[in-house]
N, C-alpha and C positions, 0 to 999 in steps of 0.2 A: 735599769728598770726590768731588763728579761732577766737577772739575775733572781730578782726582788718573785715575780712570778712562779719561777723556777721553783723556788725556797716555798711561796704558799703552796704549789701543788703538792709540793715531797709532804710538809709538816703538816698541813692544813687543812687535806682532803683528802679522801679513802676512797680506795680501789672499791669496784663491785663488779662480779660477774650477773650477765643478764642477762636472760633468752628470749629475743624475740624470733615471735612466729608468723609465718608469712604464708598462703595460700598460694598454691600454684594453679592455676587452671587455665588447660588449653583447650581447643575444640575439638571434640569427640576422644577426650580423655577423660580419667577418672581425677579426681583431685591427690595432690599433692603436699603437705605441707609441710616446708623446711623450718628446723629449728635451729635458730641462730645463736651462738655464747657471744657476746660484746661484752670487752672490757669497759667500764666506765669509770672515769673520773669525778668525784662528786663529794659536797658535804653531807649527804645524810641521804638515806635510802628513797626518799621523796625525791628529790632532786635528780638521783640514781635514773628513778623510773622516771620520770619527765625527759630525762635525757633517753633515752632508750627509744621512750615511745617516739622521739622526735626522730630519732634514727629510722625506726621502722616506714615511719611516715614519710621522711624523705626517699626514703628506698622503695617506694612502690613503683608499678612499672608496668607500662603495656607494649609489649612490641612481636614484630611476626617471625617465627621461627625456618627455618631451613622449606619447610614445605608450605610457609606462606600461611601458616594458623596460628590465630592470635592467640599470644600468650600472659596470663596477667599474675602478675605478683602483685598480692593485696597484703597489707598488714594486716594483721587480726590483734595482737596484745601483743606486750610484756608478760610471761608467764613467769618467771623466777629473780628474786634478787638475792646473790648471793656476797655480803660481803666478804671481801679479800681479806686477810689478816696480818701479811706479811709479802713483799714482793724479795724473792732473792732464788736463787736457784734451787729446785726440788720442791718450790711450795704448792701443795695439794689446791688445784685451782676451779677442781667440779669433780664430782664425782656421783655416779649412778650405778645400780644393781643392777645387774640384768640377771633375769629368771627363765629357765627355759629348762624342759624336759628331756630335750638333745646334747647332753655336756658335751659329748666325744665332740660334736659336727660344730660345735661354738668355738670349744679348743682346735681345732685344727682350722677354723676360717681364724679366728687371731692368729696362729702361727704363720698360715698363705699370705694374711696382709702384713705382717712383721716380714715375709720373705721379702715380701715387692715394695717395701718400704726401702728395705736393705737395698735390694737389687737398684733402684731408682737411685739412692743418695750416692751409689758406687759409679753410675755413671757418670754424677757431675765432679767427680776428680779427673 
């Protein structure tokens, strides 16, 4: 029977990338809001986004932070569905422009977080 499963998910149903967004809000902060990529398993982009939203929705959350101020994670939507096309090594899985008038100060923050990316993976050998 988990064989049988196995074989529907691989054949039968398509990957999608999906961004849910979640609202942060503490007290006496300004808002916040995190944008999430979930993979999803699904037959059709309906299904995709039903599944997501239920993700987000499960995932809401109020609890008190370090100084005792409450903190709340609301879901707000699903804002993107992106089908997958292919899963295997190298496949282009989201992709976004960023535009900005400061090239120099962009290329050199990806290179500082490519450093401590490095730095970080060298320690756990």
């Amino acid at each position: 029977m988990y064989i049988v499963l196995i074989f529907i998910q691989i054949f039968l149903m398509n990957w999608y990338i999906t961004k849910i967004v979640f609202n942060i809000t503490a007290e006496n902060n300004t808002n916040q809001f995190d944008e999430q990529l979930r993979l999803v398993n699904a037959k059709n982009k309906e299904e995709a986004f039903l599944k997501a939203r239920a993700i987000g929705l499960r995932e809401e959350d109020t609890f008190y932070n370090d100084n005792m101020r409450e903190v709340k994670w609301e879901f707000v939507n699903v804002s993107e569905i992106i089908p997958v096309q292919k899963l295997e090594d190298g496949t282009e899985l989201y992709s976004r422009i960023h535009e900005t008038d400061e090239a120099a100060k962009y290329i050199h923050f990806v290179h500082q977080k490519a450093i401590a990316l490095r730095k970080n993976s060298m320690l756990l050998y």
